[in-house]
TORLUMBA-999804 format. One record per atom (N, C-alpha, C): y, x, z. Coordinates in steps of 0.05 Angstrom, whole numbers, plus 5000, padded with zeros to 4 digits. Each point is the difference from the previous one (the first is absolute). Layout:
BEGIN
YXZ/...
This chain:
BEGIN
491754125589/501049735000/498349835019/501549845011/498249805025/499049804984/497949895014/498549804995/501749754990/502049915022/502249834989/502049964978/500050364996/500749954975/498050004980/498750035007/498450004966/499649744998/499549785009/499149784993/500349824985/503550005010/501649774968/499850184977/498950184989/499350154975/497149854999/498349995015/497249964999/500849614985/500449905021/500349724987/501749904972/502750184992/500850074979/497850084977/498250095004/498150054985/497049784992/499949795024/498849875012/500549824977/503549875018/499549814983/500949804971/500850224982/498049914969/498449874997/498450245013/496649914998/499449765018/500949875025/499749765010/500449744981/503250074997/500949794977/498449944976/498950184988/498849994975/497049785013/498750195026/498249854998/500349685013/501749935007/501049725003/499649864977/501350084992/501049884961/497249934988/497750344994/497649885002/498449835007/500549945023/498349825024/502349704984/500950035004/501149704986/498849954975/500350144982/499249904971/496650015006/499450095018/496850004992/499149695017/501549885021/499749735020/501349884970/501949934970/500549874996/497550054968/498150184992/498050014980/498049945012/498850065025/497749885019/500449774998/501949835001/500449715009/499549824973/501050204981/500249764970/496650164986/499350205010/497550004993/498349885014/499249885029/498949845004/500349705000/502650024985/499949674989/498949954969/499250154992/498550114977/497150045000/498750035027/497250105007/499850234998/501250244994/499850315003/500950215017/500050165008/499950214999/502950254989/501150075017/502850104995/498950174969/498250255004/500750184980/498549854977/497849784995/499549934971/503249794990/500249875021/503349894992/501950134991/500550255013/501950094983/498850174972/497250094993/498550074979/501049884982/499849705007/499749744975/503050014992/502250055012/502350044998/500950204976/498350245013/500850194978/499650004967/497149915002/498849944980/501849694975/501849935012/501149804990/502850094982/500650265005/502350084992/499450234967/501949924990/499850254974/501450185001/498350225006/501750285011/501650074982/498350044973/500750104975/503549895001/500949784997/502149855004/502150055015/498850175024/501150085023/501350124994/498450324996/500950205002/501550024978/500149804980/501550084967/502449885016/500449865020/503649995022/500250165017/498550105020/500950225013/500650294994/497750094980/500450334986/503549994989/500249794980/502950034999/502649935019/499149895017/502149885023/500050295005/497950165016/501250165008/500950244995/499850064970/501850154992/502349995001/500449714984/502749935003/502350065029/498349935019/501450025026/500550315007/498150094995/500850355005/502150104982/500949914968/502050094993/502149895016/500349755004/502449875011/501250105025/496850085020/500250155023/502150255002/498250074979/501650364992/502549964991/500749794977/502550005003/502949905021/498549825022/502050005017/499650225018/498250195002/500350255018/501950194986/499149974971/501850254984/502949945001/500849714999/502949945005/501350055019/498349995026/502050015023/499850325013/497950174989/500650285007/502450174982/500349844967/502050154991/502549855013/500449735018/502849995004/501150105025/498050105015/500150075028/499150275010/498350154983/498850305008/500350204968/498949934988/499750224982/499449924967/500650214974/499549854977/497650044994/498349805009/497450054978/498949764985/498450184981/498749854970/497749825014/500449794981/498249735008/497350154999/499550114974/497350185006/498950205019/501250115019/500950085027/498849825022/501049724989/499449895020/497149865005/498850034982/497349834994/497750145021/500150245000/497250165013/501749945038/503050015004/500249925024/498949745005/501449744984/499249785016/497249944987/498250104985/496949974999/498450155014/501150165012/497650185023/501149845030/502649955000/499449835018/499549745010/498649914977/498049725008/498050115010/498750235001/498050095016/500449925022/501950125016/501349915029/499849685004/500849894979/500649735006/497349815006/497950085001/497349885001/500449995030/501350185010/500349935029/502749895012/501850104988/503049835000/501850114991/501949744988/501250064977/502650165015/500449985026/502650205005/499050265002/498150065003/498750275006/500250144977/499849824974/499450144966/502150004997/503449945006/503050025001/500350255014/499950025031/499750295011/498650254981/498849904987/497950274982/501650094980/501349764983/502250034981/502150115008/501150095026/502450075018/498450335000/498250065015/499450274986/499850124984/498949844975/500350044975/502150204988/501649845003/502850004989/501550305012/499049925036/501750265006/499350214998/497050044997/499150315000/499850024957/500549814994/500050094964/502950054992/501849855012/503050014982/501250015025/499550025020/500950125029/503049835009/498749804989/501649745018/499650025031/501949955014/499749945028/497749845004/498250015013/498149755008/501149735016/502250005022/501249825010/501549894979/501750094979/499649784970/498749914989/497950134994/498749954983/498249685021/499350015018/499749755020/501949834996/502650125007/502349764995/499849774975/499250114978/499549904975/497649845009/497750165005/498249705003/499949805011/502650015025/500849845019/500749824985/502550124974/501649834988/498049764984/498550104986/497249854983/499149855021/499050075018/499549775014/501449835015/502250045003/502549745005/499649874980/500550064974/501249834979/497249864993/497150075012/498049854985/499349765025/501250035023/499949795027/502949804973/501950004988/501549884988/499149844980/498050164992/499549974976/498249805002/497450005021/497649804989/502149775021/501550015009/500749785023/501749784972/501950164985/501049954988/498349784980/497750104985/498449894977/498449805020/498950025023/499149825016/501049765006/503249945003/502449805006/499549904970/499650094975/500549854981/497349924988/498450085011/496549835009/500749795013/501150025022/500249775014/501249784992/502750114993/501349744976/497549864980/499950124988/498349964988/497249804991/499450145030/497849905007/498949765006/503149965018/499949725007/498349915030/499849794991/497449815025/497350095000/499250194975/497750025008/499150215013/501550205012/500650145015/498949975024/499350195016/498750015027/503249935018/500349825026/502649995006/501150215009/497850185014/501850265014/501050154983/500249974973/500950184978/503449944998/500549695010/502549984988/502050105017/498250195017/502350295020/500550134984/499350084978/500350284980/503249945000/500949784978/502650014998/502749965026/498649995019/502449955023/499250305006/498750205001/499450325001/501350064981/500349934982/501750144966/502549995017/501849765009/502049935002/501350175018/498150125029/500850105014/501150334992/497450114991/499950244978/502150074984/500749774986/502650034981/501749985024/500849955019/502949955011/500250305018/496950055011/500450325007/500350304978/499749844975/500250224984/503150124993/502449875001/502750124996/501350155024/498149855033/500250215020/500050245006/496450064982/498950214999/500450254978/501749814982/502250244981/502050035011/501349885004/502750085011/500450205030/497349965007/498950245030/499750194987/498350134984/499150194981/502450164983/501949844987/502650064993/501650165014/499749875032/501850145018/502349795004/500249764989/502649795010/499249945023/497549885002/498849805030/498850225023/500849995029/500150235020/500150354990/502150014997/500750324992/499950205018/500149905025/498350145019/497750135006/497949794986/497650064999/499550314985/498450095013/498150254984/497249964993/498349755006/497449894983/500250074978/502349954981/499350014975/500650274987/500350165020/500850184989/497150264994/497249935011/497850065011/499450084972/498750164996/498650114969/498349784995/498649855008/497649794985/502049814993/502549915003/501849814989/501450084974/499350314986/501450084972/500949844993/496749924988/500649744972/501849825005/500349835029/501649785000/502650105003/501450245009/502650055001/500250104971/498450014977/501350094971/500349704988/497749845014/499649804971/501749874998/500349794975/503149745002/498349804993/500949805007/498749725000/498649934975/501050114980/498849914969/497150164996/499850255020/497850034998/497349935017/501149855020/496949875009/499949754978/501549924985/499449774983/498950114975/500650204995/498950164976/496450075005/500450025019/497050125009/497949735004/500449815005/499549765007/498949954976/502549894979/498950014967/497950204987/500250345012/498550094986/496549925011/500649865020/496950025012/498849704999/501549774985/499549784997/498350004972/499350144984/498249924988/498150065003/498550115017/497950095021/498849735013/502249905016/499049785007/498649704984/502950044980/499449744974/497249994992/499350364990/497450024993/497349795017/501250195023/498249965026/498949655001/502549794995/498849775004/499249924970/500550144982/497949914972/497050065012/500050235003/496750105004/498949875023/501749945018/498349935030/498749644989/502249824990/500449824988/497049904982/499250234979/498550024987/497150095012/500350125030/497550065004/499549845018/501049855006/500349825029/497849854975/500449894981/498549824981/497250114995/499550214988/497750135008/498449985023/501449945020/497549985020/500449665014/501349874972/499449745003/502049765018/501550175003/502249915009/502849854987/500149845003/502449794982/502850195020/501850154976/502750085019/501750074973/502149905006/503449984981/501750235007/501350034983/501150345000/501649975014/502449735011/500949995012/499749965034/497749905010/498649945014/499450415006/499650134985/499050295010/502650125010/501049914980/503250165001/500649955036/500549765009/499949935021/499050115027/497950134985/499150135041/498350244986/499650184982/499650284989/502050055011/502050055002/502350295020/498949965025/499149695021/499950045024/497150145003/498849944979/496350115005/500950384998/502050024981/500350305001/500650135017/501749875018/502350075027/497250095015/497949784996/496650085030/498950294985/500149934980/498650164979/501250375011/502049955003/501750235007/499450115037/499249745013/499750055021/498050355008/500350125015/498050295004/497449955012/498549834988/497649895009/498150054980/496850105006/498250024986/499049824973/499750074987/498949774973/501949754996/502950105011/501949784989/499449675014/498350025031/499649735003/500549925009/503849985004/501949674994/499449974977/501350034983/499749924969/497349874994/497850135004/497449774998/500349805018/500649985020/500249785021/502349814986/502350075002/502349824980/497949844973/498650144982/499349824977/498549815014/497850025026/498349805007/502149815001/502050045026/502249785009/500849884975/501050054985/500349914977/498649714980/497550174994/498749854990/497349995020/500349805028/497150005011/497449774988/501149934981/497649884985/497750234987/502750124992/497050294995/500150185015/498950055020/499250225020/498050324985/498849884990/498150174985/501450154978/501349784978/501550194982/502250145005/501149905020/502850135011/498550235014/498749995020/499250245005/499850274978/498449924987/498850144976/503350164982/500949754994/502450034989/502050295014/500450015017/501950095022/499350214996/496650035024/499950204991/499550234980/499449844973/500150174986/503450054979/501349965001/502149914987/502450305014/499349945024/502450205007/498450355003/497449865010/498650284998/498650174964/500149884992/500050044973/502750164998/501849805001/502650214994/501350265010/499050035033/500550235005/498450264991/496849885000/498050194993/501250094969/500049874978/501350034981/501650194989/502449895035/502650214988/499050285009/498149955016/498850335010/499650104979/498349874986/498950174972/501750094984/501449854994/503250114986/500950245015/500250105023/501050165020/498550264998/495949954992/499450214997/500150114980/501749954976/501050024969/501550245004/501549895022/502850165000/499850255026/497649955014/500450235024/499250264993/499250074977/499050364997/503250074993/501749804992/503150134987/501049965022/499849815026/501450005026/499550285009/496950025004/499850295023/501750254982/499349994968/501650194998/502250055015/501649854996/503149985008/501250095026/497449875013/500449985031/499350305009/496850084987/499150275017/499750174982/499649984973/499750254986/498349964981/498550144978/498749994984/497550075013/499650115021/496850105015/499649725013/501249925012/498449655018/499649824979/502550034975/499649704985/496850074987/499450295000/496550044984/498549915006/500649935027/497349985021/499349614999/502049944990/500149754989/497649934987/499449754994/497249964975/502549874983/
């Protein structure tokens, strides 16, 4: 391979890691600044920060958040593989989508791809379905937080950051491309076309409209949760915030959150923007909030991975397991 080509792979690789450290370099110019308007020193500033919060408190909202979210997880994975690939038991599905939050510490489409092997070398699903499906999950969850985000915004009102009140003219657009993009899939709109006829499009040439709305609902109390607890810890670290007020911009902090960037940091950068009165706690906040949760769901993941390798390679690799 020539030099020329290798390169846009090299910067592809690059830059994550640029972006991320941008994001850094910002939040640390906006805790430098409010700690020396304080007389200190970045790391005893944010020390004093930590020390202000009741973990105990904490973690009695996150340990259960994130269980909760891994069942909910598993059950919109288990739904959309029995309507689109194959019949299997919800209990089936738990050691797939908990081993692959492992993956997801690095990105969450990567731990979707893992689940697509899964599947095909255990119950010998096609793998280009078994993708198609996660494709489908993740259409409907771009629907989904846009969706609960527009009714933050209602919501929310004036006290809202202004660039937010794009969410709902983005809803509007979304909804008016969405009966396009069934009725293409269907086969009414260009029948000419052969795009959709591509194996990673399964899911969307089986599904019917009732079920991206089905799936939507099954994954909204995930979120609901999400702005009780976030709501509740935002207070913990001293922060005055209304459930409705969370409701409001938690899907867009998730949308960064989702971004394939190291330690999740849009999402810490979004809470500073947010609330730049506290630089320190939002920091703090951020990052521990989303990284907590993925590390977390890891652990859940290594619950379930001596029954994954079974599956996958045999009873001699899963030993080798601890």
């Amino acid at each position: 391979m020539s030099e020329s080509a290798a390169r846009p792979t090299l910067w592809k690789r690059l830059l994550p890691w640029l972006l991320t450290l941008a994001c850094f370099a910002f939040l640390y110019r906006r805790i430098d600044g409010a700690a020396a308007a304080v007389g200190s020193s970045v790391v005893p500033y944010l020390a004093e920060g930590l020390r202000n919060v009741s973990w105990g408190r904490w973690l009695a909202l996150m340990i259960p958040y994130s269980l909760f979210y891994f069942l909910i997880d598993s059950l919109v994975t288990w739904r959309v593989i029995n309507w689109f690939n194959a019949r299997v038991r919800f209990s089936d599905i738990l050691p797939i989508r908990g081993s692959a939050y492992i993956l997801s510490i690095l990105n969450e489409q990567v731990s979707k791809g893992a689940m697509a092997i899964y599947l095909n070398r255990r119950d010998g699903v096609p793998g280009w379905q078994v993708g198609s499906s996660m494709l489908f999950i993740m259409f409907c969850e771009f629907y989904y937080l846009l969706g609960w985000a527009t009714i933050g915004v209602v919501l929310g009102g004036e006290g809202l950051p202004e660039d937010f009140r794009i969410i709902p003219r983005i809803a509007l657009g979304a909804l008016a491309i969405f009966p396009l993009f069934l009725l293409y899939f269907n086969g009414t709109l260009l029948k000419g076309s052969s795009l959709r006829d591509r194996p990673i499009f399964h899911a969307f040439r089986q599904s019917r409209a009732w079920q991206y709305g089905a799936l939507i609902l099954l994954r909204s109390p995930a979120l609901l949760a999400a702005v009780v607890v976030y709501t509740l810890a935002l207070r913990l670290f001293g922060v005055e915030a209304e459930f409705g007020g969370v409701l409001s911009y938690l899907p867009v902090i998730f949308f960064g959150a989702a971004a394939p960037l190291p330690m999740r940091s849009i999402a810490i950068v979004l809470w500073v923007i947010l609330f730049p009165e506290h630089p320190r706690e939002m920091s703090i906040f951020g990052l521990l909030m989303h990284n907590f949760f993925i590390f977390f769901n890891a652990v859940i993941g290594l619950i379930f991975l001596r029954r994954a390798s079974r599956e996958l390679f045999g009873s001699e690799r899963a030993s080798d397991l601890p």
